[in-house]
N, C-alpha and C positions, 0 to 999 in steps of 0.2 A: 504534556509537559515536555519542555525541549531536553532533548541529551545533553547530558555533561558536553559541552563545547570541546574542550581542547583533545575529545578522543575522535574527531571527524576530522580527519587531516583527505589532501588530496582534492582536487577535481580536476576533471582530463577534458579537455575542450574537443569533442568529435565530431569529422566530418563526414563524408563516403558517399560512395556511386550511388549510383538511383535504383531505384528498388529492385527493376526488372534485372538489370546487370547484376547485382549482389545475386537475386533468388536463382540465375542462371548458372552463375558460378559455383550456388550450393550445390548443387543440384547433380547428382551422379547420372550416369547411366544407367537406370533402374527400370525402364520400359518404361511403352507408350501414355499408361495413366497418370506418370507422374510428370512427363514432357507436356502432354494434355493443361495441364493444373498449374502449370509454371512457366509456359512460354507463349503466353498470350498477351500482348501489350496491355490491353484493357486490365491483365489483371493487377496491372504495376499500377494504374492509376484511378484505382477504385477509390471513392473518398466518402465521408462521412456525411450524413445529410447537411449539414451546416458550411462542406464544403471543407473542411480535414482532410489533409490529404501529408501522406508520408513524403518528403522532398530530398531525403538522403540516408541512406542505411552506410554503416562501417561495419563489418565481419569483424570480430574479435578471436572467433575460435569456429569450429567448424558449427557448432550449434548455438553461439550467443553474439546478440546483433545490439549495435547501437543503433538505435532510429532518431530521425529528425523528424517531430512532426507540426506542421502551419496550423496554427488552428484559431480558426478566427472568435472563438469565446476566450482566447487568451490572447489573442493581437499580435501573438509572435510564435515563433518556433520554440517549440519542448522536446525536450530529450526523453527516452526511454528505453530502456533496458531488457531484451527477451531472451527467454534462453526454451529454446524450438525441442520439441519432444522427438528422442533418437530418431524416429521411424519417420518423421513430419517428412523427410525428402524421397523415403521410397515406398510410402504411401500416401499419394498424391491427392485423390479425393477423397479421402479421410478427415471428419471432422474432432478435431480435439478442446476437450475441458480446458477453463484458465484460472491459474490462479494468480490472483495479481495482488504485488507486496508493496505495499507501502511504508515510506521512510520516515525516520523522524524528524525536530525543530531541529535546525544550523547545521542540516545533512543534506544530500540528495538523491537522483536515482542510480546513483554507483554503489550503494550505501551497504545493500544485501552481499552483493560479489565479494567486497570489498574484504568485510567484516565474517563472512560466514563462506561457509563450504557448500550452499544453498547451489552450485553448479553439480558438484559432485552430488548429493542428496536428490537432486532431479533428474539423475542420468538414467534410470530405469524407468522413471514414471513417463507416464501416455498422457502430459499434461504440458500445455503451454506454460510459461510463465513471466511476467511482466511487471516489470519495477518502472514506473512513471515518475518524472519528477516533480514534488507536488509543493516547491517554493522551499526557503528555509525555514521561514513561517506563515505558509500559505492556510493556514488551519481546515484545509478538506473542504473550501465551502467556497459558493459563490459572492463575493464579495457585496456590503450593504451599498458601496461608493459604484457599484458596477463593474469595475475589476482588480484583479483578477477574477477569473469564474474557473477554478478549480475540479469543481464540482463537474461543471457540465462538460470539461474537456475528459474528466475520467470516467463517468459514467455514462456519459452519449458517443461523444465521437472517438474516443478511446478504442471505447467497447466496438463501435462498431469498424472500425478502420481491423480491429484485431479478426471480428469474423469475415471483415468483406477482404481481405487478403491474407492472413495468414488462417487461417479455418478454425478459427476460433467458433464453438458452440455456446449455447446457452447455459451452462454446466459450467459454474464459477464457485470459487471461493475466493475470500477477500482475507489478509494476513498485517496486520500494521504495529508496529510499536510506538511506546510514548508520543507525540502528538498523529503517527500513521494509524497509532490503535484507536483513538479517538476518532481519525478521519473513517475509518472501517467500518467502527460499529456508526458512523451516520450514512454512510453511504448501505450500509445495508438495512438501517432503518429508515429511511428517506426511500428510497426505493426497492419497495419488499416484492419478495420475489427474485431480486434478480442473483440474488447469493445464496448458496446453499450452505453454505460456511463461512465464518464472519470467528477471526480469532484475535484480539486484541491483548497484547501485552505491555505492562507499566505505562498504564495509561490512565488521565484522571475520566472518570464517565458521568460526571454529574456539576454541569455550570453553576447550580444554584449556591453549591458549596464556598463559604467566606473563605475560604483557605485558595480554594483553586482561581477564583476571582482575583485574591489577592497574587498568588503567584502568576498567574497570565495576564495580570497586569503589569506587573514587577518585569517579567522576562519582556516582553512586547513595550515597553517605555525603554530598556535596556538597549532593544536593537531596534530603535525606529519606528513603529509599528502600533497607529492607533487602533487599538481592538474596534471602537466606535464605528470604525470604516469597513470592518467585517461583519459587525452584525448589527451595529447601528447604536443608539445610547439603549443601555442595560436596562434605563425606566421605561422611556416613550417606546423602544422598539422591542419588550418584553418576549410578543410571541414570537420575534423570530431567535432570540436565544433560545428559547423552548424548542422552536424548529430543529433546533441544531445541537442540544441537550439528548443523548442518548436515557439518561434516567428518567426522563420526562414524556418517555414514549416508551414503555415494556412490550406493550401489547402489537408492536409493529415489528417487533423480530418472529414472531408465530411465524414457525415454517421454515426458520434459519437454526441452523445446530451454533450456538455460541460456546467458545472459550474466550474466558478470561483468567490473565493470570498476572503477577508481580511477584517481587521478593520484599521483606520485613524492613529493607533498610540494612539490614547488617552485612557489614564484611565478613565474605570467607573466602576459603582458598580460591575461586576462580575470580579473586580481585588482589592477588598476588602481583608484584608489577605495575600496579597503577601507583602514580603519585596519591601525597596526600591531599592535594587539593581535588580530583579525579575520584577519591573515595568518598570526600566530606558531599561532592555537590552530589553524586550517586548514590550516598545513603540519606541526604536531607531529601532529596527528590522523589527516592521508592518508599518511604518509610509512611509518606503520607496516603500512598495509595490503597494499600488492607481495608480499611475502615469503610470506607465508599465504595469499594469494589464490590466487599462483600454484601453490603446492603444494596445493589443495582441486584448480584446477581438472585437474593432473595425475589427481588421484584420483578426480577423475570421469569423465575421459577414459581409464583402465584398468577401470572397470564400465564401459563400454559407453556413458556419457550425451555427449549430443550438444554440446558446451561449448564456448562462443567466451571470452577471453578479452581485454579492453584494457587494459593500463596505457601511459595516455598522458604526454607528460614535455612540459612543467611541468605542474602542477595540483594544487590544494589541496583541502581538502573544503569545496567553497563550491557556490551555487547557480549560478554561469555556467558552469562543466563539469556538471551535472547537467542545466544546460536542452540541452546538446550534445548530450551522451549521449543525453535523448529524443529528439532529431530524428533521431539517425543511427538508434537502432533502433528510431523506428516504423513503417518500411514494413517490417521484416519480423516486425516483431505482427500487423499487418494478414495480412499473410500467412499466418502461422501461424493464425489466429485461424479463417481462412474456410477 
């Protein structure tokens, strides 16, 4: 379900040197293993089997990088967001865990920084982390018209451009809210196995629902956006909504630890300062999620998957319960992760 629109302000148009110049500049005097693992040409331009290849990083701070990346299942250059674990420059062949955050509808990949203290919160962890940007309303998936492809720039050549140069292992968890928590739990039900943790907050998880049909209709005629062309018509191309319906597939998280969590809808104090039209579209928007949430997380809890569930009272679908939610479950990312 898209965020309340007028709380997503900003976007920074980034450009920057090429990969090898940025990783040479990080890069201290720390001895040979780390000179080793960062001053190799080849390593600047290792690229994704599809042919992904990173074409410009901007340094923002000594450990968070903008990237440019070509990628040809999206036809153009995407931006993404990393913030590089303390030790990543003076431990040079060391392979590190990622966890990668996805944004929500009329947001992008600045979205986490922006909004959340998620820099400071991963300054002790030994974990990569990467915010990709995954459209305003690109809905997590490969498109029914052929593009965008979403899907395959995040979870193929993403993934692999993050191990074949920055040392990224196969040790991941996936983090998304409202339509990023939607794209999470498919991306970790569509390809099982490759997440160890899959956490979704205020997000709807069940297509077949006449309410969220009717709302992702509503929002997607709103801004342009024929659903039709994402997953194809809702009769004639039934199973690939199913494909892309997290309720519709329980039995495909086995072996992934899930949370999911939302708020009731109601305002409270950490929705102090917001207009009233910022409250009304934030609590008509979380209010409807309880209901479905809690019946998905039954359904997962009867296939055997390991599911924690929160719905907290009061709370809207705004960013001050979302920066909560990551602090309560990142030490058990971390955990899970290592």
């Amino acid at each position: 379900m898209p965020s309340a629109p007028t709380m997503f302000t900003g976007r920074a148009r980034l450009t920057g040197r090429s990969l090898l110049a940025c990783l040479v500049l990080l890069t201290p005097l720390c001895g040979a293993a780390t000179a080793a693992a960062t001053n190799d040409p080849a390593h600047a331009s290792r690229s994704a089997d599809t042919g992904a290849r990173i074409t410009a990083v901007r340094k923002l701070d000594a450990r968070t990088l903008d990237l440019t990346v070509q990628s040809p299942a999206m036809g153009r250059s995407v931006p993404v967001r990393v913030i590089l674990p303390k030790c990543w420059h003076s431990e040079g062949r060391r392979t590190f865990p990622t966890v990668y955050m996805l944004h929500g509808g009329e947001d992008d990949y600045t979205s986490w920084t922006r909004e959340t203290d998620v820099e400071t919160l991963a300054e002790d962890s030994d974990a990569l982390v990467v915010m990709p940007d995954g459209g305003k309303y690109g809905y997590y998936s490969d498109w029914y018209v052929g593009t965008p492809r979403w899907e395959t720039f995040h979870t193929t050549e993403l993934v692999q451009l993050m191990e074949r140069t920055f040392r990224a292992n196969s040790s991941r968890a996936v983090i998304g809210l409202s339509m990023g928590g939607f794209g999470a739990l498919n991306y970790a039900a569509r390809h099982r196995g490759m997440f160890r943790y899959v956490a979704s907050m205020s997000s709807y998880v069940d297509l077949n629902e006449p309410a969220v049909r009717f709302i992702l209709g509503l929002g997607s005629t709103m801004d342009g956006i024929d659903l039709n062309h994402v997953w194809g018509d809702p009769k004639a191309q039934d199973n690939i909504w199913q494909a892309h319906n997290p309720s519709a597939m329980p039995r495909a998280f086995r072996g992934t630890k899930v949370y999911l969590s939302s708020g009731n809808g109601a305002p409270g104090p950490l929705d102090d300062g917001h207009s009233l039209a910022v409250l009304l579209v934030g609590a008509v928007a979380e209010a409807a999620l309880p209901a479905s949430l809690k019946k998905f997380a039954g359904s997962l809890g009867s296939a055997g998957v390991d599911v924690t569930t929160n719905v907290y009272e009061p709370g809207t679908h705004s960013w001050p319960y979302w920066e909560r939610e990551l602090h309560s479950i990142w030490p058990t990312v971390m955990k899970e992760l290592t």
